[in-house]
C-alpha positions as CSV (number, residue, x, y, z in Angstrom):
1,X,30.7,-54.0,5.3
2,X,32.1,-54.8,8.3
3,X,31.8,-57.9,10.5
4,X,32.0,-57.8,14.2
5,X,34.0,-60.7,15.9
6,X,31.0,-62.9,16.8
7,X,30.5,-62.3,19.8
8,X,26.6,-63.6,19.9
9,X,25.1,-66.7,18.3
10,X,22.0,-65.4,16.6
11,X,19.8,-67.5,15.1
12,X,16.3,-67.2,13.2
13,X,13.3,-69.8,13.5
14,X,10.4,-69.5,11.8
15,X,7.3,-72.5,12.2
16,X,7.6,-74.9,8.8
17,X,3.9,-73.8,8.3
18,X,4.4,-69.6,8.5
19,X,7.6,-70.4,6.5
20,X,5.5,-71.4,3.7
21,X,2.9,-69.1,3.6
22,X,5.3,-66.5,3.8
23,X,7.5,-67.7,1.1
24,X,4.2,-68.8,-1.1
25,X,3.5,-64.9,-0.7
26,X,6.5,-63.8,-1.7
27,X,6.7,-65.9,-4.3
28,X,3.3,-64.8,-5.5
29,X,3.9,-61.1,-5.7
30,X,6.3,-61.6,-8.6
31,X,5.3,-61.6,-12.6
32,X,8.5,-62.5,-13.6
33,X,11.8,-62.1,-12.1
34,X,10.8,-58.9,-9.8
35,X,12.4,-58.7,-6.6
36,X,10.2,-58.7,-3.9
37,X,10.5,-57.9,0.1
38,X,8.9,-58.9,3.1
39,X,8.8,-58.4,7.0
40,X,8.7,-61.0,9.7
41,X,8.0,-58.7,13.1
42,X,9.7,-61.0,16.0
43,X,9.8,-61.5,19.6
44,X,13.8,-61.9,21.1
45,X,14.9,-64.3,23.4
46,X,18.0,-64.3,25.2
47,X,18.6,-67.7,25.7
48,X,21.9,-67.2,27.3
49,X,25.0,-64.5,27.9
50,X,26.1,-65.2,24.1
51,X,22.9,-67.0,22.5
52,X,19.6,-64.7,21.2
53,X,16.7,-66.7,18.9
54,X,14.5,-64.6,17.3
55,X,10.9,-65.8,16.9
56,X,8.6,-64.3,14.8
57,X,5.5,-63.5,15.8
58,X,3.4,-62.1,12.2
59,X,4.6,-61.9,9.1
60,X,3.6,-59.1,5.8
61,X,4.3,-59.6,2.4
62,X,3.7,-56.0,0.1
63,X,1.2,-56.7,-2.8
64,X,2.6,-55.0,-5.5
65,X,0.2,-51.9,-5.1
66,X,2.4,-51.3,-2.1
67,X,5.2,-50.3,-4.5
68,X,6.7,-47.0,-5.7
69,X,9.2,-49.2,-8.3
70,X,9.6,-52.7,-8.2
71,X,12.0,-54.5,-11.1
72,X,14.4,-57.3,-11.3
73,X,17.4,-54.4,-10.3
74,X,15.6,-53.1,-6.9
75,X,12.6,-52.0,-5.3
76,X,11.1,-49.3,-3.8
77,X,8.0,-49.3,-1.2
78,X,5.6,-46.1,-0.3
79,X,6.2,-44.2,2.3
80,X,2.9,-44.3,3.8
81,X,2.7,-48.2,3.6
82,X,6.6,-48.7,5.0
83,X,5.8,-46.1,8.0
84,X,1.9,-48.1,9.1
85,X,4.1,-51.2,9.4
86,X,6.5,-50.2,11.3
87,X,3.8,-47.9,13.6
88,X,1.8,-50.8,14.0
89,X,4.2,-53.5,15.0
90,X,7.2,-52.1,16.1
91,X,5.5,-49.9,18.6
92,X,4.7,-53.5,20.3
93,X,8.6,-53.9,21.1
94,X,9.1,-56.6,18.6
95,X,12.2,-56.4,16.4
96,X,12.2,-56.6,12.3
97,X,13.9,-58.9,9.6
98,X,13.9,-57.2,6.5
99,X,13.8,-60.1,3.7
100,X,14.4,-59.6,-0.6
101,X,14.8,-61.5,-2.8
102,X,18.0,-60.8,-6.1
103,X,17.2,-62.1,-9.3
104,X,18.9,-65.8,-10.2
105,X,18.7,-69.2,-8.8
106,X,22.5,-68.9,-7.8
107,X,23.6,-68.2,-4.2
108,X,22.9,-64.8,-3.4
109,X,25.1,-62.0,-1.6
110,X,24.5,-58.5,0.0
111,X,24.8,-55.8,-2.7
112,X,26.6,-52.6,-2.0
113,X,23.4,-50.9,-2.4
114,X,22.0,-53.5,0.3
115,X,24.2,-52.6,2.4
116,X,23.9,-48.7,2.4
117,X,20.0,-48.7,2.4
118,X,20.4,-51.2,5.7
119,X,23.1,-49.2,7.1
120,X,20.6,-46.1,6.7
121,X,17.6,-47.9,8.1
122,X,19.2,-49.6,10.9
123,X,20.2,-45.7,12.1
124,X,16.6,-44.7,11.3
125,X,15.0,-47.3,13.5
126,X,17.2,-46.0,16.1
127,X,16.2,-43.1,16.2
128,X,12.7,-43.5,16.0
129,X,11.7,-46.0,18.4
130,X,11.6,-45.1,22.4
131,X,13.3,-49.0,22.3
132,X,15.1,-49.2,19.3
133,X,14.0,-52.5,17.4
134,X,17.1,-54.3,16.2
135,X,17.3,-54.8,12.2
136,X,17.6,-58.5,10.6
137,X,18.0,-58.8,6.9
138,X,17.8,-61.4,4.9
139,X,18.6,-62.2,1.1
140,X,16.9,-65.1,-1.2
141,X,17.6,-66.0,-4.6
142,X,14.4,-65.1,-6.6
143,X,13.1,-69.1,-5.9
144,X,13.9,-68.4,-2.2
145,X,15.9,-71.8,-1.9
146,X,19.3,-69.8,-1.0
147,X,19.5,-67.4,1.4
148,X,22.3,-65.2,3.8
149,X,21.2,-63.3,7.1
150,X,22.6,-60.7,9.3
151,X,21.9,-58.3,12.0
152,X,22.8,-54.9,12.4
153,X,23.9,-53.0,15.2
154,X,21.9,-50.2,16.4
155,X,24.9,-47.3,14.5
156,X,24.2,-49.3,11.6
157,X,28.2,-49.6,10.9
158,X,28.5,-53.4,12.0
159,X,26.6,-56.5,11.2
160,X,27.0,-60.4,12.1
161,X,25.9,-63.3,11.0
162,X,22.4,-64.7,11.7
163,X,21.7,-68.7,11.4
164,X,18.2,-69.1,9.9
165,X,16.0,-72.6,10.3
166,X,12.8,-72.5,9.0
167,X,11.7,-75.2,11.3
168,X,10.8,-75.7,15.0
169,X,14.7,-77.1,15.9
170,X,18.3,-75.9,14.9
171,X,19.4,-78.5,12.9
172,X,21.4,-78.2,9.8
173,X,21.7,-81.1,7.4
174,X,24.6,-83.5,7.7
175,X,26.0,-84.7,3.8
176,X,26.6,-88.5,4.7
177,X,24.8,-91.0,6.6
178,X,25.7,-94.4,6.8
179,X,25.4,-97.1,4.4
180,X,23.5,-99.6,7.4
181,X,21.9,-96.3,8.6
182,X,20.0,-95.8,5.3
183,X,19.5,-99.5,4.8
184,X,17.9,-99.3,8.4
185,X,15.6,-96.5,7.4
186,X,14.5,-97.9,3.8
187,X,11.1,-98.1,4.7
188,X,10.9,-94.7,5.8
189,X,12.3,-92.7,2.4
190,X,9.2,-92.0,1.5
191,X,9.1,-88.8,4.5
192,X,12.2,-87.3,2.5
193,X,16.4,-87.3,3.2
194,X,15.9,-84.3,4.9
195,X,13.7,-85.7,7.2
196,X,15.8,-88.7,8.3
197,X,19.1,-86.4,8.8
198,X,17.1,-84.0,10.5
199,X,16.0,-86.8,13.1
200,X,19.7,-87.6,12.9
201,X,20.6,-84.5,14.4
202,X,17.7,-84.2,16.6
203,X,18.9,-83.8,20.8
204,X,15.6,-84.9,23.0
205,X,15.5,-84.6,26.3
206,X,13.3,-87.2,28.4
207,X,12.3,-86.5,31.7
208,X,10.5,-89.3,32.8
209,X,11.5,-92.7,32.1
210,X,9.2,-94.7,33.3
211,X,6.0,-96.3,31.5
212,X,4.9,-93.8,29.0
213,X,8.8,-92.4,28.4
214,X,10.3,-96.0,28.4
215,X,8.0,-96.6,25.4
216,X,8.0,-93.0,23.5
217,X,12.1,-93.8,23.8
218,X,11.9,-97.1,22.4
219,X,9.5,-96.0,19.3
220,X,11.3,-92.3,18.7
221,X,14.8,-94.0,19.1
222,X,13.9,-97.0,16.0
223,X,12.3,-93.6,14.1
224,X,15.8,-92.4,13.9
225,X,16.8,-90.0,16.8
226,X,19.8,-91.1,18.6
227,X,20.6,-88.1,20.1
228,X,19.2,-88.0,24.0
229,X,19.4,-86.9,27.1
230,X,17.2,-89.1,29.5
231,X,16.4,-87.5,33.2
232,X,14.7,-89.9,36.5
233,X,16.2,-90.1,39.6
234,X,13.9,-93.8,40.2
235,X,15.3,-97.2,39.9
236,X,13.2,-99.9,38.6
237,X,10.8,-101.8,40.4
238,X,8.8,-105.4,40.3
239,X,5.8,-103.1,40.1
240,X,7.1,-101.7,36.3
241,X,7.6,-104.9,35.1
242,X,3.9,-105.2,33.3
243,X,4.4,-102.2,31.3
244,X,8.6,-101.5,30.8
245,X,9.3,-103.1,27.0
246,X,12.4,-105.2,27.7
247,X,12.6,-105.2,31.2
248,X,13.7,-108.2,32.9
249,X,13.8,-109.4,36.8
250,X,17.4,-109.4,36.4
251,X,17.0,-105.5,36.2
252,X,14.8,-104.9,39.6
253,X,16.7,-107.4,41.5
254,X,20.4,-105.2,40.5
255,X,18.4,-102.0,41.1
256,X,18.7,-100.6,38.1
257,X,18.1,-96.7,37.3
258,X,15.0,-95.9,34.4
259,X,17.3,-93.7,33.0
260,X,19.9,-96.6,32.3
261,X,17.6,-99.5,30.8
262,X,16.2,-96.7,28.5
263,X,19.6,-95.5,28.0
264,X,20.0,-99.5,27.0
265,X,17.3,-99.9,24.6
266,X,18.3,-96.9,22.5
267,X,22.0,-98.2,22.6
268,X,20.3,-101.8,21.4
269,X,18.6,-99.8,18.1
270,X,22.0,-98.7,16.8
271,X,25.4,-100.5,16.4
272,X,27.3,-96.6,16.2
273,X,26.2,-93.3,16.3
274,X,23.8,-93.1,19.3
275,X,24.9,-90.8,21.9
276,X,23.0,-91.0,25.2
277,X,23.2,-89.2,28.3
278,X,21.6,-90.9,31.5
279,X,21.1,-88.7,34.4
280,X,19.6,-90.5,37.8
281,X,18.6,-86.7,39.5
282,X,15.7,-84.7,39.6
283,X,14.9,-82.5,37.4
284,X,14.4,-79.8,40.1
285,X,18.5,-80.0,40.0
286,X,20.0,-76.9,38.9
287,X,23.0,-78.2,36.6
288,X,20.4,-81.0,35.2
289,X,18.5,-77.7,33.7
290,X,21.0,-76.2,31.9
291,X,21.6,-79.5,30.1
292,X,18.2,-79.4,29.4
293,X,18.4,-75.2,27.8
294,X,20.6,-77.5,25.1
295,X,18.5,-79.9,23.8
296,X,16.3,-79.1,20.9
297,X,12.9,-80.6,22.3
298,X,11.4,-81.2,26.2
299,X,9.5,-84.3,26.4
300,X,7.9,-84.6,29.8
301,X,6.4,-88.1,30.6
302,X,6.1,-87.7,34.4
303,X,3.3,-89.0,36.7
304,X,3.0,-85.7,39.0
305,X,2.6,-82.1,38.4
306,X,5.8,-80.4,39.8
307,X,8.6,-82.2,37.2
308,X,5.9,-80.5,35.2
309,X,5.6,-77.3,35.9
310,X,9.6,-77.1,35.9
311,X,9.2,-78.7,32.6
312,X,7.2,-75.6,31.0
313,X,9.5,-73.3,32.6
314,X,11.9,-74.4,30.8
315,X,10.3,-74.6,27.8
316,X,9.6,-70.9,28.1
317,X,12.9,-69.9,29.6
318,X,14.7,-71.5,26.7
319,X,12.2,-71.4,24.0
320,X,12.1,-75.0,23.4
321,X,8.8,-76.7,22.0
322,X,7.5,-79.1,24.7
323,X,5.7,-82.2,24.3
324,X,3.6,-83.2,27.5
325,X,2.7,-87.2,27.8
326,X,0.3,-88.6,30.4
327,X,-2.2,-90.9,31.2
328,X,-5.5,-91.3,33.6
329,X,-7.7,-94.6,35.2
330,X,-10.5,-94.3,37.1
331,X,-12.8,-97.0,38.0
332,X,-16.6,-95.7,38.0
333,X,-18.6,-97.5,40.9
334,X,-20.7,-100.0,38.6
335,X,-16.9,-101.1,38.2
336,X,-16.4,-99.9,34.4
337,X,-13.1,-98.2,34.0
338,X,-12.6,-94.5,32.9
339,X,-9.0,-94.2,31.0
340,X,-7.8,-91.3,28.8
341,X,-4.6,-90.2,27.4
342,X,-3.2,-86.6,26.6
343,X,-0.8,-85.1,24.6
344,X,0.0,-81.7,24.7
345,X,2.3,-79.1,22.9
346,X,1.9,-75.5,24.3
347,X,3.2,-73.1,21.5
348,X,6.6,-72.0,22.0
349,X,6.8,-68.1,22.6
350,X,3.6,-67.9,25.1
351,X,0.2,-67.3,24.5
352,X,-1.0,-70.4,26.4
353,X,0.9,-73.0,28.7
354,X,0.2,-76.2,30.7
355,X,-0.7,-74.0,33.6
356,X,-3.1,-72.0,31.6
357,X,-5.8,-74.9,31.0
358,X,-5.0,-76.3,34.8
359,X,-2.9,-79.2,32.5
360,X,-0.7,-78.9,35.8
361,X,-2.6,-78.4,39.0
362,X,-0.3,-76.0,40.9
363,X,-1.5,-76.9,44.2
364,X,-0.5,-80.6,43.8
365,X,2.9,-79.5,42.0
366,X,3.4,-76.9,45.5
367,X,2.6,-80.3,48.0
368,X,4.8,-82.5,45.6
369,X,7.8,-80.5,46.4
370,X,7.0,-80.0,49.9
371,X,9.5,-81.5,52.3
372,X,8.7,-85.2,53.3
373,X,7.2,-83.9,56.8
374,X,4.8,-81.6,55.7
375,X,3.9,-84.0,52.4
376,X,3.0,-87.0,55.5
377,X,1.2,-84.2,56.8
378,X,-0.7,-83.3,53.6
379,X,-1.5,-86.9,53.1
380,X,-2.8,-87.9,56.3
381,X,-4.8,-84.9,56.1
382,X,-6.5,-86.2,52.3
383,X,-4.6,-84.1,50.0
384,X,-2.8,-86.5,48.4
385,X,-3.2,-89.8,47.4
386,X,-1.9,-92.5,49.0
387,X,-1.3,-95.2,46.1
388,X,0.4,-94.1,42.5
389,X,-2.2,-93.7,39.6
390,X,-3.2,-96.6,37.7
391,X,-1.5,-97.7,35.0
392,X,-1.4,-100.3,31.4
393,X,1.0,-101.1,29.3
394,X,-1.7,-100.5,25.8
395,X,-3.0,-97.0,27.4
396,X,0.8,-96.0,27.6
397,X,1.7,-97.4,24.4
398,X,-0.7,-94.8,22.6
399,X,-0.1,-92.0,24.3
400,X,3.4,-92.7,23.6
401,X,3.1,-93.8,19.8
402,X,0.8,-90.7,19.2
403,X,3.4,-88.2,20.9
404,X,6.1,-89.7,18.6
405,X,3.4,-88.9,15.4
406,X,3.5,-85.4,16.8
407,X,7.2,-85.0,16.8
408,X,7.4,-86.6,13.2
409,X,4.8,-84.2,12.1
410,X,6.6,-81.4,13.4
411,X,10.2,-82.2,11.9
412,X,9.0,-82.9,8.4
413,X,6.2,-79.9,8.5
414,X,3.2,-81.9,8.4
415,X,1.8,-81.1,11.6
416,X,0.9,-77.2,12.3
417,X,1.6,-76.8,16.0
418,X,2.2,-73.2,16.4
419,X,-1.0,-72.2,18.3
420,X,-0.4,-75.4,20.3
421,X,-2.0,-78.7,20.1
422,X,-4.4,-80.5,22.9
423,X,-5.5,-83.9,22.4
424,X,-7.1,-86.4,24.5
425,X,-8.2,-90.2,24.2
426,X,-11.3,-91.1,25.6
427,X,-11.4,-95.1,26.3
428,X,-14.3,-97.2,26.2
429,X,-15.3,-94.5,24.0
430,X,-12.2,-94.7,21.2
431,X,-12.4,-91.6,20.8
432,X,-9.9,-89.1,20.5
433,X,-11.2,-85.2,21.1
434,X,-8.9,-82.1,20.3
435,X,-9.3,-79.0,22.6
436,X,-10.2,-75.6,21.0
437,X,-6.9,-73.9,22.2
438,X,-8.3,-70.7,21.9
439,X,-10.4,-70.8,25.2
440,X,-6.4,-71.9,26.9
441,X,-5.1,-68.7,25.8
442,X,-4.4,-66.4,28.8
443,X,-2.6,-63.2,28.3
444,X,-2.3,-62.6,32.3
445,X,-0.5,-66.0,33.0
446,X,2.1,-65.2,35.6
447,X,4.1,-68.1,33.8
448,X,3.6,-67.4,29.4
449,X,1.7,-64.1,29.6
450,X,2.5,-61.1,27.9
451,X,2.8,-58.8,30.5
C-alpha cells in the first residue's frame, strides 16, 4: 500500500473513559480469539494548514448477532446492520475509524486483505455520501494493547499515518526519567509510571498569574509538570503580597512581572528539565494565541470575563480541554461574608461552554475591552466596579488545589470529564455543589453550537 509523503499530522483522541468502554466492548464480543470490529463516528478539526485531530463523538461495537462470519482469520458483518450505521451517523457529517482486531498479542500490521477491503470501502464512502466522510482504520492485537492507524484518501489508493492517544492530551511516553526525578516523585508511584511521564510531557498554558494561578503553578509544577507557558501582562504589587506564595518586598519594589516570579517558583521545584516560557502581554495579543494552539491544556485563572472569553475561543478553535479557576466575596449586610469558588471544564468539541451557563458575562467581557475612555465612561456611569474583587489567600488555595485534582484526574483516567464538569464551593456552608451540566447544554450557542 502506498504511503503519501506526510503532508498532514493526523492524530486520533479518544476520552480515557469512552476508550475503555469501547475497548471493554470489544473485548467482550470475543469467545476466544475471534476478531472483532468496531466504529468510533468522529467530528474533524483542522487545527492548522498541516494539523487535523479527529474527536470522536459515539462509539458501536457489533454484538456478534451482527455478524455474517466472524473467526480468528476475518470477519464479515450484515449488510443491513453495516448500511443503518453508516445511514445514521454518517449522514450527520461525521467521519469514521474502522477498528479490528488480528489474532496474537504481538504487534500487529495491515494485512493485504486489509488493505483491499479499505481500499474498496474508502471508494464506496465516496461515492455515497453528498460529503464524503474520510475513512480511519485502525488494527489491535486481539488484547487491544498494540495498535497501527491510518487514513485513506478519498480514491482509496493512498493512506498516511494517524497518531492515536487514548487520552485528553498528545503525549507519548518518554523511556527514561531521571534518577533524582523519580527519587522526587517516590511518594507518588502509587498513580502509575505512565502517569508521572505523562505529566512529564505535559505543556500548560497559564493565563493568569496572579493569586489563584500563582498557587495552581506552585502545586501542578511539585505534581510533576514542568512544561509551561505562563501569560499576564501585570507586575506585582504590595497589594498581592497577602496571598502570592513566595513573594517578597524585594519583588514589588523591582517591579517584577507575575509571569516571572511564577516562572521562578517552577524553576525553584526542579534543578533540570523545566522549561518555562514567561510572556508579560495580553492574551488578546495575536502571536501570544498561537503559542497558546500548542499547548496541550488552557488554564484560565483571570479576575475578569474578557481574558475569558478569549480563553474558550481558544479552547474551541484549537480543541484544547480548558480548565476555568475563579473565586467570589461578598459581604451580606449583617457583615457575614459570602465566598465561593468554581472550577470549570467545558467539554472539548462543544455542546456547552463558559458562555452557555453565563460562566462569562459577555457584557462585562465587551466593557473590559472597551478603550480606557469609554471604560471611565462605563464606570462613572455604574457599570463597573470601581475596586478589584475581594480576595484570600485559603479561598485561592482551594480553588487552586481542586483544579490541580482535576487535571491529575484527567491525565491518569480517574476523572470523567467529557460532558464537562461544574463545581462550586459554598463557604460558611463547606459545601461543595456540582452543576447538572445538562441544563448548560445549548445547541444554538453562537460560540460551541452545532450549527
Amino acid at each position: 500500500m502506498k504511503f503519501t509523503q506526510q503532508s498532514s499530522q493526523f492524530s486520533l483522541q479518544i476520552p480515557p473513559f469512552m476508550w475503555h468502554k469501547f475497548r471493554q466492548a470489544m473485548l467482550q464480543t470475543r469467545n476466544t480469539n475471534e476478531e472483532v470490529i468496531g466504529f468510533l463516528f468522529c467530528q474533524r478539526h483542522q487545527i492548522s494548514k498541516r494539523q487535523i485531530r479527529y474527536f470522536p463523538e459515539t462509539w458501536v461495537v457489533p454484538a456478534s448477532d451482527c455478524y455474517e462470519h466472524q473467526s480468528a482469520s476475518g470477519l464479515v458483518l450484515k449488510q443491513e446492520f453495516h448500511l443503518y450505521l453508516l445511514e445514521k451517523y454518517l449522514s450527520e457529517g461525521l467521519d469514521i475509524v474502522h477498528v479490528h482486531t488480528h489474532a496474537g498479542n504481538q504487534a500487529p500490521n495491515f494485512s493485504g486483505i486489509d488493505d483491499r477491503y479499505e481500499a474498496e470501502y474508502a471508494r464506496f464512502l465516496t461515492s455515497s455520501f453528498r460529503k464524503p466522510p474520510r475513512l480511519i482504520s485502525g488494527v489491535f492485537d486481539e488484547s487491544l494493547q498494540n495498535h497501527k492507524f491510518r487514513i485513506w484518501n478519498r480514491k482509496g489508493n493512498a493512506v498516511e499515518t494517524v497518531n492515536f492517544y487514548p487520552s485528553w492530551f498528545e503525549l507519548k511516553s518518554q523511556p527514561n526519567i531521571q534518577a533524582h526525578t523519580d527519587l522526587m516523585f517516590a511518594r507518588q508511584k502509587i498513580f502509575g509510571e505512565d502517569f508521572q511521564q505523562q505529566l512529564s510531557e505535559l505543556t500548560v498554558t497559564l493565563i493568569g498569574c496572579g493569586g489563584i494561578g500563582a498557587i495552581f503553578a506552585e502545586q501542578l509544577g511539585r505534581l510533576g509538570v514542568k512544561k509551561w507557558l505562563l501569560i499576564d501582562p501585570d507586575r506585582l504589587e504590595t497589594v498581592n503580597l497577602n496571598r502570592m506564595p513566595g513573594a517578597i518586598w524585594r519583588m514589588t519594589e523591582q517591579r517584577w512581572h507575575k509571569v516571572e516570579y511564577v516562572k521562578q517558583l517552577i524553576k525553584n521545584i526542579y534543578q533540570t528539565g523545566s522549561c518555562v516560557k514567561a510572556i508579560p502581554a495580553a492574551v488578546e495579543n495575536e502571536s501570544v494565541q498561537k503559542e497558546i494552539g500548542a499547548s496541550d491544556l488552557i488554564v484560565v485563572a483571570t479576575d475578569n470575563h474578557r481574558s475569558r472569553q478569549i480563553a474558550q475561543e481558544l479552547a474551541i478553535e484549537y480543541m484544547r480541554p480548558l480548565v476555568c479557576l475563579g473565586t467570589h466575596i461578598d459581604v451580606k449586610p449583617d457583615g457575614v461574608p459570602r465566598m465561593y469558588c468554581r472550577v470549570t471544564v467545558p467539554p472539548v468539541g462543544g455542546d456547552w461552554c463558559l458562555m452557555c451557563g453565563n460562566i462569562i458575562n459577555l457584557q462585562r467581557a465587551a466593557l473590559e475591552s472597551a478603550p480606557m475612555e469609554i471604560e471611565s465612561l462605563v464606570g462613572r456611569a455604574g457599570y463597573l466596579e470601581g475596586i478589584n474583587d475581594p480576595a484570600v489567600f485559603w479561598l485561592n488555595s482551594i480553588c487552586a488545589s481542586t483544579g490541580v485534582g482535576v487535571i491529575q484526574g484527567m491525565v491518569s483516567g480517574c476523572l470523567n470529564v467529557e460532558e464537562g464538569l461544574d463545581w462550586i464551593y459554598q463557604f460558611p456552608q463547606c459545601e461543595w455543589h456540582h452543576t447538572n451540566t445538562d441544563y448548560l447544554t445549548t445547541p444554538d450557542c453562537y460560540f460551541c453550537g452545532a450549527d
